[in-house]
N, C-alpha and C positions, 0 to 999 in steps of 0.2 A: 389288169384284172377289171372286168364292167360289173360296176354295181348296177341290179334291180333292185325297188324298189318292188313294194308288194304290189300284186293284181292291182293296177287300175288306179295307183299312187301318184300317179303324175298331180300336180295343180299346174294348172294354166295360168297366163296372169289374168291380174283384172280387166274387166270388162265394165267398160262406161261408157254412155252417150248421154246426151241432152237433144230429146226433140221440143220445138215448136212448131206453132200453128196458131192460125188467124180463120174467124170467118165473118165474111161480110154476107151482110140480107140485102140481095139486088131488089130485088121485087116480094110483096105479099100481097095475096088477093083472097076473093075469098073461095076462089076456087083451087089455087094451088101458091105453093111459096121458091123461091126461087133464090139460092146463096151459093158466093164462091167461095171453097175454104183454099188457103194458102197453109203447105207446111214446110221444115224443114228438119230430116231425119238423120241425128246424127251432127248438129249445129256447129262445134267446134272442131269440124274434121278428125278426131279421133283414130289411129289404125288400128283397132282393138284386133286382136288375132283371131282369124276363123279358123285355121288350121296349124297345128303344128306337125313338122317330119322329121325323122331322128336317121343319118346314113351314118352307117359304116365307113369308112376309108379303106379303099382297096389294098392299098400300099402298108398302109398300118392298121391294123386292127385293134388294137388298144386305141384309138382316135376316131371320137362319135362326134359330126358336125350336125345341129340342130338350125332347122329354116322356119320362121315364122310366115305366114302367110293372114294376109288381109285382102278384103274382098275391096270397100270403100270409104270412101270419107265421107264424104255429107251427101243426099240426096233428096234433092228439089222437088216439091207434088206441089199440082195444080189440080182440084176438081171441082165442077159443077153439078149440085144436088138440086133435082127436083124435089118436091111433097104434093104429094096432092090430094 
């Protein structure tokens, strides 16, 4: 027999990241300013779930396999801001 849970009862697990980031001041003038920031999103690789699937089993239907799905672990930025 499948147990539901009411409308929309699911919890997911948790969800955690740690980003960082740096910015360095290449240039200032008094015309415009110029820095590169360095980040990283998602620091300790983490595979927090973006998606979960719940399938049937063809053969047995009293048997529901659940697939977690994750998108990434950490990812790298690099950008250069002007001001002017």
């Amino acid at each position: 027999v499948m147990y539901y849970a009411e409308r929309n009862g699911y919890r997911a697990p948790a969800y955690h990241r740690l980003d960082i980031g740096a910015t360095y001041l290449v240039k200032k003038t008094a015309k415009y300013e110029s820095e590169l920031a360095f980040s990283l999103y998602n620091a300790y690789g983490r595979r927090n779930v973006y998606m979960i699937r719940f399938e049937t089993n063809k053969e047995d239907l009293d048997k529901t396999s659940v697939y977690r799905y994750s998108l990434f672990t950490y990812i790298p930025s690099i950008s250069w801001n002007f001001k002017f």
